[in-house]
N, CA, C and O atoms as CSV, one atom per row, in Angstrom:
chain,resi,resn,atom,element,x,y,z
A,1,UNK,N,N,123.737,80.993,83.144
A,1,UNK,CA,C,123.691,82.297,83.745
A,1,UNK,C,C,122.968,82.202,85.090
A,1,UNK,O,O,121.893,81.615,85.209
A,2,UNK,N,N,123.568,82.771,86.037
A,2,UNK,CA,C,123.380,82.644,87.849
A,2,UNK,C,C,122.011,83.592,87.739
A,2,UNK,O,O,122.354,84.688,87.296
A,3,UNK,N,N,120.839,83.549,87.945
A,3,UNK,CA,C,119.991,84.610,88.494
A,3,UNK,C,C,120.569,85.355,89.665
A,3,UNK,O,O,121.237,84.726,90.486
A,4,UNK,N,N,120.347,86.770,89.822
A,4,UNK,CA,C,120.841,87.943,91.154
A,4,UNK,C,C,119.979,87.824,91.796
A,4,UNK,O,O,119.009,87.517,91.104
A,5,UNK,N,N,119.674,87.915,93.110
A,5,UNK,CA,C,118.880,88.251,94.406
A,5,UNK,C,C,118.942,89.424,94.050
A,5,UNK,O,O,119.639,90.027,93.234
A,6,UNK,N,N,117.654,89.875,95.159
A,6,UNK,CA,C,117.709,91.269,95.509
A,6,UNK,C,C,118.200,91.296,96.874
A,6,UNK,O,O,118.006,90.534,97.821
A,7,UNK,N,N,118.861,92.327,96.750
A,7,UNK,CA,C,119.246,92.945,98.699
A,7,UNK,C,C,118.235,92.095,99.568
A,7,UNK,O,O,118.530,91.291,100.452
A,8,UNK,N,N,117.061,92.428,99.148
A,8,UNK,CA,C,115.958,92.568,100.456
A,8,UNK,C,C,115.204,91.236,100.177
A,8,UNK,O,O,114.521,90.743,99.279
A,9,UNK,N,N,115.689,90.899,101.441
A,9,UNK,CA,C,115.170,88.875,101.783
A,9,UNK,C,C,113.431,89.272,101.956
A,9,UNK,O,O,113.205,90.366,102.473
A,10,UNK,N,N,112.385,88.535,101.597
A,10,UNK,CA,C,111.033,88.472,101.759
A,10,UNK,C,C,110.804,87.696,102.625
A,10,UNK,O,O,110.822,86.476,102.464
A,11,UNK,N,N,110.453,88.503,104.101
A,11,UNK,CA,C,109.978,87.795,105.183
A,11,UNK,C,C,108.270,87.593,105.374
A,11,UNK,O,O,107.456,88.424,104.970
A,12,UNK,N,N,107.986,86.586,105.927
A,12,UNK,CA,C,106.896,85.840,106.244
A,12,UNK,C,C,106.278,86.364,107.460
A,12,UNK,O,O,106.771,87.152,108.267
A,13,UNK,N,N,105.233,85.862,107.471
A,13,UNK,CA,C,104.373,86.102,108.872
A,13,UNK,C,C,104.849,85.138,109.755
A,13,UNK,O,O,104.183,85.161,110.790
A,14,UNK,N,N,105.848,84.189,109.770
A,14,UNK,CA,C,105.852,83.002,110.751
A,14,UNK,C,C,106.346,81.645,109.675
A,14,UNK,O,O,105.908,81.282,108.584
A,15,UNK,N,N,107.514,81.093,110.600
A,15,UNK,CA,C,107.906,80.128,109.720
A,15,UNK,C,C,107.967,78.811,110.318
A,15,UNK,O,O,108.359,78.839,111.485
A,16,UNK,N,N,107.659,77.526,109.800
A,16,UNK,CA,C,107.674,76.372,110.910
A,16,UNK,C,C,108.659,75.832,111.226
A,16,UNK,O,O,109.014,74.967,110.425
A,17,UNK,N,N,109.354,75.984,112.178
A,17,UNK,CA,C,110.704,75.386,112.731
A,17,UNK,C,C,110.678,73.978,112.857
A,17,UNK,O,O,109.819,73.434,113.551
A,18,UNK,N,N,111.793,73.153,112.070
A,18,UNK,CA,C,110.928,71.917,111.860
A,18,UNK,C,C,111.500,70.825,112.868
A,18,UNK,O,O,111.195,69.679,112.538
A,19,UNK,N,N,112.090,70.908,113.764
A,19,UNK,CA,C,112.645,70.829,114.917
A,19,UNK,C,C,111.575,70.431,116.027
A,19,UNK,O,O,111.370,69.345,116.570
A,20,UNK,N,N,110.968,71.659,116.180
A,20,UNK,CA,C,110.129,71.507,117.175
A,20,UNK,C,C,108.727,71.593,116.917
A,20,UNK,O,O,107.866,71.474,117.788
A,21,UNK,N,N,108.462,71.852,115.412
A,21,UNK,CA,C,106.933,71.532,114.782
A,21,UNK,C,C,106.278,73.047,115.280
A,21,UNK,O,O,105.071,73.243,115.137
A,22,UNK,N,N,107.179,74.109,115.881
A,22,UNK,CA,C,106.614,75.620,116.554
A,22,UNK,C,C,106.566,76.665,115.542
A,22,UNK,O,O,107.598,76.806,114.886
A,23,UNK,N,N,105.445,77.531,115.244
A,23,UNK,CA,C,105.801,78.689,114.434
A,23,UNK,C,C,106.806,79.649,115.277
A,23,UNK,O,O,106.671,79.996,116.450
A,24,UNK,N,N,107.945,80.020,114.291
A,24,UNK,CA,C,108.694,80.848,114.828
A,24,UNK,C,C,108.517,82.213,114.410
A,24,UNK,O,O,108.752,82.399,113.216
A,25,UNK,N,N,108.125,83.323,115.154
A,25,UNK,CA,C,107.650,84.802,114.811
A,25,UNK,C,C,108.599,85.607,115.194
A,25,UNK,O,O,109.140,85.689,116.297
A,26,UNK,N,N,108.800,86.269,114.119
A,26,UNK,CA,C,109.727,86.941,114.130
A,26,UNK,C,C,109.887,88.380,114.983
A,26,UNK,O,O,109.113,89.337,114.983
A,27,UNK,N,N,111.076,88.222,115.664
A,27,UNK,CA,C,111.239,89.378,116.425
A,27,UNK,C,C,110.897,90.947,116.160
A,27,UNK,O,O,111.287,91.642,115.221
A,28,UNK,N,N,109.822,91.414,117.559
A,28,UNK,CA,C,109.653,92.749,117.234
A,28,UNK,C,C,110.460,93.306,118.645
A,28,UNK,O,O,110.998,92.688,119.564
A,29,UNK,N,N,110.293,94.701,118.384
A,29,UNK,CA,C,110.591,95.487,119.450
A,29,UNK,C,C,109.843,95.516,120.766
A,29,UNK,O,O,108.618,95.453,120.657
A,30,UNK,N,N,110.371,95.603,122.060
A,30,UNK,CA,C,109.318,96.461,122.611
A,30,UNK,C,C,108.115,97.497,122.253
A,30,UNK,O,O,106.896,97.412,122.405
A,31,UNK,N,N,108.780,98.297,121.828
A,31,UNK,CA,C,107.806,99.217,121.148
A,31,UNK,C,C,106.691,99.089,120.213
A,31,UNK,O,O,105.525,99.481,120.181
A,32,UNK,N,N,107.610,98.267,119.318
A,32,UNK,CA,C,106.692,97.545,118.006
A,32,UNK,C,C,105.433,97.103,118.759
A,32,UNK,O,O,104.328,97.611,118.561
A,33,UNK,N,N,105.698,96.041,119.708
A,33,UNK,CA,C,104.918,95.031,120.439
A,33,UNK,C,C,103.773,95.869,120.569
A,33,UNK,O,O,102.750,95.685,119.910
A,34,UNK,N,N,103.936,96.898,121.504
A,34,UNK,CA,C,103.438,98.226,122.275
A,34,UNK,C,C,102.231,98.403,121.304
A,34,UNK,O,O,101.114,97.899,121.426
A,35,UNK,N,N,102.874,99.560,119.904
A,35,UNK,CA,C,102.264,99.726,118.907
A,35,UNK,C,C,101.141,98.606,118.368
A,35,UNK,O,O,99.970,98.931,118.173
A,36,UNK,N,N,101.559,97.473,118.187
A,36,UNK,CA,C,100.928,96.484,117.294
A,36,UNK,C,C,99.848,96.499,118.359
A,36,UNK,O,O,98.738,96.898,118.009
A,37,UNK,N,N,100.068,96.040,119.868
A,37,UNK,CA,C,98.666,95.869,120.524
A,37,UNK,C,C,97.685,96.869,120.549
A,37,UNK,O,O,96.465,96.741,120.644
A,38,UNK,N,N,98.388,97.908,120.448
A,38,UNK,CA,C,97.267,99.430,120.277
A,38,UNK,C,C,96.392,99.183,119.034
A,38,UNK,O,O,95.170,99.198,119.184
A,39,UNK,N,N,96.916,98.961,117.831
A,39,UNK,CA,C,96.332,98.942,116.515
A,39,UNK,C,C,95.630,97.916,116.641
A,39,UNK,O,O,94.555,98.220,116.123
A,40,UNK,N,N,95.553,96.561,117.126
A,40,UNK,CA,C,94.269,95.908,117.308
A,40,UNK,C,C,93.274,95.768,118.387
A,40,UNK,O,O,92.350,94.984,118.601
A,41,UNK,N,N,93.762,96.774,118.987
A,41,UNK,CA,C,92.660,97.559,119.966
A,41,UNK,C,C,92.176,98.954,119.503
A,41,UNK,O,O,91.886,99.940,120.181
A,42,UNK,N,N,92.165,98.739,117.956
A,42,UNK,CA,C,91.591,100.019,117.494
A,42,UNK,C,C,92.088,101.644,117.412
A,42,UNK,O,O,91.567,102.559,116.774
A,43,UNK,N,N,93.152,101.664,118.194
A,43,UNK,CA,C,93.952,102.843,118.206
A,43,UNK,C,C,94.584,103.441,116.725
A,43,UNK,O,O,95.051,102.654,115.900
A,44,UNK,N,N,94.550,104.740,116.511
A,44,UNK,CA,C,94.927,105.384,115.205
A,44,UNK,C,C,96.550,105.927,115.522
A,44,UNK,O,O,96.917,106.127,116.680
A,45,UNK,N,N,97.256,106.090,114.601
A,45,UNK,CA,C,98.570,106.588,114.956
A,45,UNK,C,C,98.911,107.725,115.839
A,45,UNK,O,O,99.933,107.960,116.482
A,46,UNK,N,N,97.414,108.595,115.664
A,46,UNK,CA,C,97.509,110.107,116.539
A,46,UNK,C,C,96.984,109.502,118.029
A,46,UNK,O,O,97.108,110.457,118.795
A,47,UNK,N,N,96.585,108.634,118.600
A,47,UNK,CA,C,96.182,108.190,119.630
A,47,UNK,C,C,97.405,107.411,120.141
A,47,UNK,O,O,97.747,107.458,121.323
A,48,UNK,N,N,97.953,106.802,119.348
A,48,UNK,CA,C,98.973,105.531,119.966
A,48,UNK,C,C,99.998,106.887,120.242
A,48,UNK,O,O,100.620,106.945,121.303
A,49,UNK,N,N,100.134,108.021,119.164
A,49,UNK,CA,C,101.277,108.739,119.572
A,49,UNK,C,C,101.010,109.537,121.104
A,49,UNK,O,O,101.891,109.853,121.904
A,50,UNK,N,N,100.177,109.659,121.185
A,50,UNK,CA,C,99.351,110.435,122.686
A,50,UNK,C,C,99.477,109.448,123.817
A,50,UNK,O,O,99.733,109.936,124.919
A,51,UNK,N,N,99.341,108.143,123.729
A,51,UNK,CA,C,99.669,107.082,124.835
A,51,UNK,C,C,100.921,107.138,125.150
A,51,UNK,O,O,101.377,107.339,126.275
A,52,UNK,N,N,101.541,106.952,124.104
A,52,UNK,CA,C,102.923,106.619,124.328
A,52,UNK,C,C,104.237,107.052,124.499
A,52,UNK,O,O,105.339,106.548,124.712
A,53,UNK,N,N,103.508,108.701,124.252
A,53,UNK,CA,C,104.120,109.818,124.323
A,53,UNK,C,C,105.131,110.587,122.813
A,53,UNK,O,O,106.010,111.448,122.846
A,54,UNK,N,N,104.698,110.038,121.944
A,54,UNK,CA,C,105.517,110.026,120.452
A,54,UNK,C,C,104.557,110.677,119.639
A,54,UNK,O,O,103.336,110.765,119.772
A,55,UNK,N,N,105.448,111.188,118.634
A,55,UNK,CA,C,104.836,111.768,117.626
A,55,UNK,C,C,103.760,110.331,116.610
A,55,UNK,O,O,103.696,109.105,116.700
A,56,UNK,N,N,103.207,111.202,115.874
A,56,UNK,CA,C,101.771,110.221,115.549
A,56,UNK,C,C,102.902,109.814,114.249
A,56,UNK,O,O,102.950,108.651,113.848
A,57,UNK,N,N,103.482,110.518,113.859
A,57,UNK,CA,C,104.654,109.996,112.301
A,57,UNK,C,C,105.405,108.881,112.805
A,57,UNK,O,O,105.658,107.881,112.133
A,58,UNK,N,N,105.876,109.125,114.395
A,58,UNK,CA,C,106.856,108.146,114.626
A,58,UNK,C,C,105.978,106.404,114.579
A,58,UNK,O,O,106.375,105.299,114.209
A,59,UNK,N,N,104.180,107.080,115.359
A,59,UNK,CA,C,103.708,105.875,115.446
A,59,UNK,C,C,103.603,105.284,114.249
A,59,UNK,O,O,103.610,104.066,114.070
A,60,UNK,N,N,103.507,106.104,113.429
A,60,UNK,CA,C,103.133,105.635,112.129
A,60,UNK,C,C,104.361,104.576,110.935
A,60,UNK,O,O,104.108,103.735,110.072
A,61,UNK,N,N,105.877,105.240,111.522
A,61,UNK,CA,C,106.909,104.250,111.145
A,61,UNK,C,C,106.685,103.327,111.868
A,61,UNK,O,O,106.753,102.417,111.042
A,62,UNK,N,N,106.384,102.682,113.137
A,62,UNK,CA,C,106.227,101.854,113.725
A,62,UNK,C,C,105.517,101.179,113.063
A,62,UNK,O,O,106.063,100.157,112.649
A,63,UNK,N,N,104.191,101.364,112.691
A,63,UNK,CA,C,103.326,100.353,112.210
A,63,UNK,C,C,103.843,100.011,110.888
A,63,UNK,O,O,103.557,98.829,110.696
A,64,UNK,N,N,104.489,100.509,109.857
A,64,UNK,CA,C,105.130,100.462,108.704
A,64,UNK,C,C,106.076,99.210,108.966
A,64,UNK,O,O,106.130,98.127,108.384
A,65,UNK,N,N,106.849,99.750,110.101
A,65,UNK,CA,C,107.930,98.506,110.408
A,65,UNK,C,C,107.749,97.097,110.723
A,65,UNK,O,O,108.438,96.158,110.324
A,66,UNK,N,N,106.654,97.066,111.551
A,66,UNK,CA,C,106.101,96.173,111.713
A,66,UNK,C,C,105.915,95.475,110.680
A,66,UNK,O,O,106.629,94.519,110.376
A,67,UNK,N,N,104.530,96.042,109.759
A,67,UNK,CA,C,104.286,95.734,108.765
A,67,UNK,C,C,105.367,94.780,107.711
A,67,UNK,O,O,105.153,93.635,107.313
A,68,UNK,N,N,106.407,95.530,107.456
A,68,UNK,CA,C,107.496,94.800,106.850
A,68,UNK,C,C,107.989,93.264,107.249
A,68,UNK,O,O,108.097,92.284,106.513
A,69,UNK,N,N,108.279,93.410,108.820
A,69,UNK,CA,C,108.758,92.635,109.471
A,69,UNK,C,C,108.100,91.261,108.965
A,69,UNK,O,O,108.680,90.283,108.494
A,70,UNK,N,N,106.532,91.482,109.225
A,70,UNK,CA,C,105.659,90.265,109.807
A,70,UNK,C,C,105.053,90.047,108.245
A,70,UNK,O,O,104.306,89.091,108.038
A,71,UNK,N,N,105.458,91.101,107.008
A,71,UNK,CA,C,104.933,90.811,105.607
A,71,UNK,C,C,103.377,91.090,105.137
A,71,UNK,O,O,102.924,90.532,104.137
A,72,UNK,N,N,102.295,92.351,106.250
A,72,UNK,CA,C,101.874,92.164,106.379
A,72,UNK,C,C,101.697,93.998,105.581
A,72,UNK,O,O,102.511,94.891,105.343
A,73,UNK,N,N,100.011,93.829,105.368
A,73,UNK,CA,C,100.011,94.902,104.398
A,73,UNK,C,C,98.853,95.708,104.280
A,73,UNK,O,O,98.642,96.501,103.362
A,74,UNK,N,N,97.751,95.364,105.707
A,74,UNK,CA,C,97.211,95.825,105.905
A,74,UNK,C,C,96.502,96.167,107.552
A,74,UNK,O,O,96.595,95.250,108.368
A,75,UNK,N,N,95.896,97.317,107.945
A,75,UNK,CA,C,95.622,97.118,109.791
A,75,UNK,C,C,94.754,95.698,109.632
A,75,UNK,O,O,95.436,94.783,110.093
A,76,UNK,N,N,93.689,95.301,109.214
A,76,UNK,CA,C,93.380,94.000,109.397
A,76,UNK,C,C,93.994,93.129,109.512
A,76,UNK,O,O,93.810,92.462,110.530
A,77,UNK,N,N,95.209,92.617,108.367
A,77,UNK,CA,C,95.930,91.590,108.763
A,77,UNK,C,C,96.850,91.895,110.107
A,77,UNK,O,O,97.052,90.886,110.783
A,78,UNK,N,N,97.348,92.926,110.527
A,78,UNK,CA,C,97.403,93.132,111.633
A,78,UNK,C,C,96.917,93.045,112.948
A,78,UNK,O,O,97.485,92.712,113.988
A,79,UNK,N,N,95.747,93.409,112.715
A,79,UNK,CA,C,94.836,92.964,113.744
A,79,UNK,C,C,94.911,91.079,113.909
A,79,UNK,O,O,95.283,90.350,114.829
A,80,UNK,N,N,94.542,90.899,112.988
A,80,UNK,CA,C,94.265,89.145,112.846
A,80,UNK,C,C,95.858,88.073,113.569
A,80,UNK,O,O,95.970,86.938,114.032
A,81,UNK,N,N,96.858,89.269,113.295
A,81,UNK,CA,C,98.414,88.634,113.378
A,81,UNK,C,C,98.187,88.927,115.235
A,81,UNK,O,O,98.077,88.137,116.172
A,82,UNK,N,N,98.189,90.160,115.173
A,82,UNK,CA,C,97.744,90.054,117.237
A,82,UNK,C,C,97.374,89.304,117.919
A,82,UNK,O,O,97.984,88.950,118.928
A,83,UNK,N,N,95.841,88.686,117.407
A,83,UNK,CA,C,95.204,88.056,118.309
A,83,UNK,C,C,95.522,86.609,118.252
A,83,UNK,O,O,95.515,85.851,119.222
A,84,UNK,N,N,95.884,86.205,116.663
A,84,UNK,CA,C,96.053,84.606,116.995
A,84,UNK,C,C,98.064,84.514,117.277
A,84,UNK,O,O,98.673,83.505,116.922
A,85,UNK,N,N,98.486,85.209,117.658
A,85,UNK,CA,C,99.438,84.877,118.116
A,85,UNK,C,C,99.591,85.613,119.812
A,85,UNK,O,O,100.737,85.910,120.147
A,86,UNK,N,N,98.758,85.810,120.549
A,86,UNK,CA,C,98.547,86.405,121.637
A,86,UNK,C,C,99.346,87.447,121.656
A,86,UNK,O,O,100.426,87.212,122.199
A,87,UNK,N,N,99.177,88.711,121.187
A,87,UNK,CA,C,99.876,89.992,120.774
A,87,UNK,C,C,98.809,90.940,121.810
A,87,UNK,O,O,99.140,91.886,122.524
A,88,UNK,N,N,97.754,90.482,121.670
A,88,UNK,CA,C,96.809,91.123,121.937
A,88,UNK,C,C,95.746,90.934,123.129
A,88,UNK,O,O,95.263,89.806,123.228
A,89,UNK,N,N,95.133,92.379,124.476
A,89,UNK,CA,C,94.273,91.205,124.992
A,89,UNK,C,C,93.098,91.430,124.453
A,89,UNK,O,O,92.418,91.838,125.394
A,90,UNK,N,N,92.384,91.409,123.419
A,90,UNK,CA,C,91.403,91.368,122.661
A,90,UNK,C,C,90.738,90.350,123.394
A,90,UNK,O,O,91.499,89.764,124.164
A,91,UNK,N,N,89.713,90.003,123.401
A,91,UNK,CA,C,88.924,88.324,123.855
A,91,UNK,C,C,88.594,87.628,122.619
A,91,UNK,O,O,88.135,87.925,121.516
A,92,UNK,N,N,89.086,86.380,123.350
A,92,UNK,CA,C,89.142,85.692,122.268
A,92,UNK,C,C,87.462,85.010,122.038
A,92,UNK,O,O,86.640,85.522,122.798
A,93,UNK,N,N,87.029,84.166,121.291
A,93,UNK,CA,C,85.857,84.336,120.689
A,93,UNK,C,C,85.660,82.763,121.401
A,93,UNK,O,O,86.566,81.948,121.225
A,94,UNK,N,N,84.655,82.442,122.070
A,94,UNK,CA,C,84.176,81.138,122.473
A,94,UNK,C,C,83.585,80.105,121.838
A,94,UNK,O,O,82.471,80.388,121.397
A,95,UNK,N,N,83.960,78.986,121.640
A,95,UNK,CA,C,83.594,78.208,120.834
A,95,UNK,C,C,82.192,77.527,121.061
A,95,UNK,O,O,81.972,76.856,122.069
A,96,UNK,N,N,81.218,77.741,120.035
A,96,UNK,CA,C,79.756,77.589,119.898
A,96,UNK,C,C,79.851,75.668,119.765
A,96,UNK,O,O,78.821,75.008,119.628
């Protein structure tokens, strides 16, 4: 007996292309991009919606989408996905 898939493929934060030894990250939007750098610069959905000119619900599918995309399930891991993949201009932390 064949086991069924489900519809919905489980995507990763980044997969190693073994080719070129590169994490490959998966495509966001403009917008997404937009969004994601706001949220690890601390921005709330009612703020990102005020920047960007959108409703705070719309910002809020945004970050959802994201979320999905990159497999990610919380604003921290979000935050963390920004900065070490240069999403973000956060500063980066100097080595002691």
């Amino acid at each position: 007996m064949m086991a069924r898939r489900s519809g919905k493929a489980k995507q990763s934060d980044g997969v190693v292309d073994p080719k070129s030894s590169r994490r490959v990250i998966p495509r966001l939007t403009t917008r997404e991009r937009q969004v994601l750098n706001l949220v690890a610069n601390g921005y709330t959905s009612r703020q990102i919606g005020e920047k960007l000119g959108i409703s705070p619900r719309t910002a809020e599918t945004h970050r959802v989408n994201i979320g999905r995309r990159l497999g990610i399930r919380n604003v921290a891991q979000m935050v963390r996905y920004a900065i070490e993949n240069d999403l973000s201009p956060a500063p980066k932390r100097s080595p002691r």
